[in-house]
N, C-alpha and C positions, 0 to 999 in steps of 0.2 A: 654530364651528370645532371645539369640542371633540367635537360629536355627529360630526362625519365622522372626525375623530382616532379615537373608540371603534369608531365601525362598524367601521374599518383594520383597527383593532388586534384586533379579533374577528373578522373573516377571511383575517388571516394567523394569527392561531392555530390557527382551524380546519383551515385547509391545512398548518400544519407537526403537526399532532396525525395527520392523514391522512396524510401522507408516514409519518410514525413506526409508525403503525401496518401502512402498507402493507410498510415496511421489516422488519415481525418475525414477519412469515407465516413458517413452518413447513413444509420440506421434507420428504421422506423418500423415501429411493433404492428404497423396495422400491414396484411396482407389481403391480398384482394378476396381469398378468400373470405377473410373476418369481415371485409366491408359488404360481402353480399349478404352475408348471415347477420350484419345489422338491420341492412337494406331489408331482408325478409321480418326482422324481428318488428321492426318500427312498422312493417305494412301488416304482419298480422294481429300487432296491438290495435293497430289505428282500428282494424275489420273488429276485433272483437269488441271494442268499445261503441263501435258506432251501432254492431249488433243488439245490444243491449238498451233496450226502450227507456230504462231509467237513467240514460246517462243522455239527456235531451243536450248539453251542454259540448257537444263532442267537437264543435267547431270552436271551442272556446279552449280547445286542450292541444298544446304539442307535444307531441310524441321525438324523442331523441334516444338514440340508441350506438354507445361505443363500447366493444369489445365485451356485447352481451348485459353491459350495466345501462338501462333506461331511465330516461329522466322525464317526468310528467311537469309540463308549466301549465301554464293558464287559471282559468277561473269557475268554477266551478258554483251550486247556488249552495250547498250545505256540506256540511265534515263526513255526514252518510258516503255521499256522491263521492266524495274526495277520497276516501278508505275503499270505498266499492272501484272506484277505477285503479286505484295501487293492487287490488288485489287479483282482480281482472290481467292487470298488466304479469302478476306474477305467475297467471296460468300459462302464460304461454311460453311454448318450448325455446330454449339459448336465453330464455331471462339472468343472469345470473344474479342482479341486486335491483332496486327500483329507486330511485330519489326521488320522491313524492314532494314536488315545487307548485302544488295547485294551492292557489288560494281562494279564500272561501268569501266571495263576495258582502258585503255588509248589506243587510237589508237598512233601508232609510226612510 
């Protein structure tokens, strides 16, 4: 009786060791899909800004893009510039929001 007690007792652990383990798999919302529709979104903001003669400044700006929402840094020379390149960033297609992070250089 004690050999079929252990066997028990050795296959419910092995079952609840497998639950536990099945239970702490590893999600992540990004699919490769979404990362290439970043990947395009981030290259056709960078084309449309560099497009535009009045954004001299375009080497001065990063472009980041997760899950459709774009984030502009850098430096920019006036608030014009800085509103014209958020708005520019919202024309283009899978934008879904812009986080406008340029700052506006200080004249001295």
């Amino acid at each position: 009786m004690l050999r079929n007690n252990r066997g028990l007792l050795f296959a419910a652990t092995v079952l609840a060791l497998g639950v536990f383990v099945s239970g702490c798999k590893t999600t992540t919302t990004t699919t490769t899909g979404t990362q290439r529709d970043d990947t395009a979104i981030k290259t056709s903001v960078k084309a449309k800004l560099a497009a535009d003669v009045q954004l001299s400044t375009l080497t001065n700006i990063e472009v980041n893009s997760t899950n459709g929402i774009v984030t502009l840094a850098g430096k920019v020379h006036n608030p014009d510039e800085k509103r014209f390149a958020e708005q520019v960033t919202k024309s283009v297609k899978g934008v879904v929001k812009v986080n406008n992070e340029l700052q506006v250089e200080r004249k001295e």
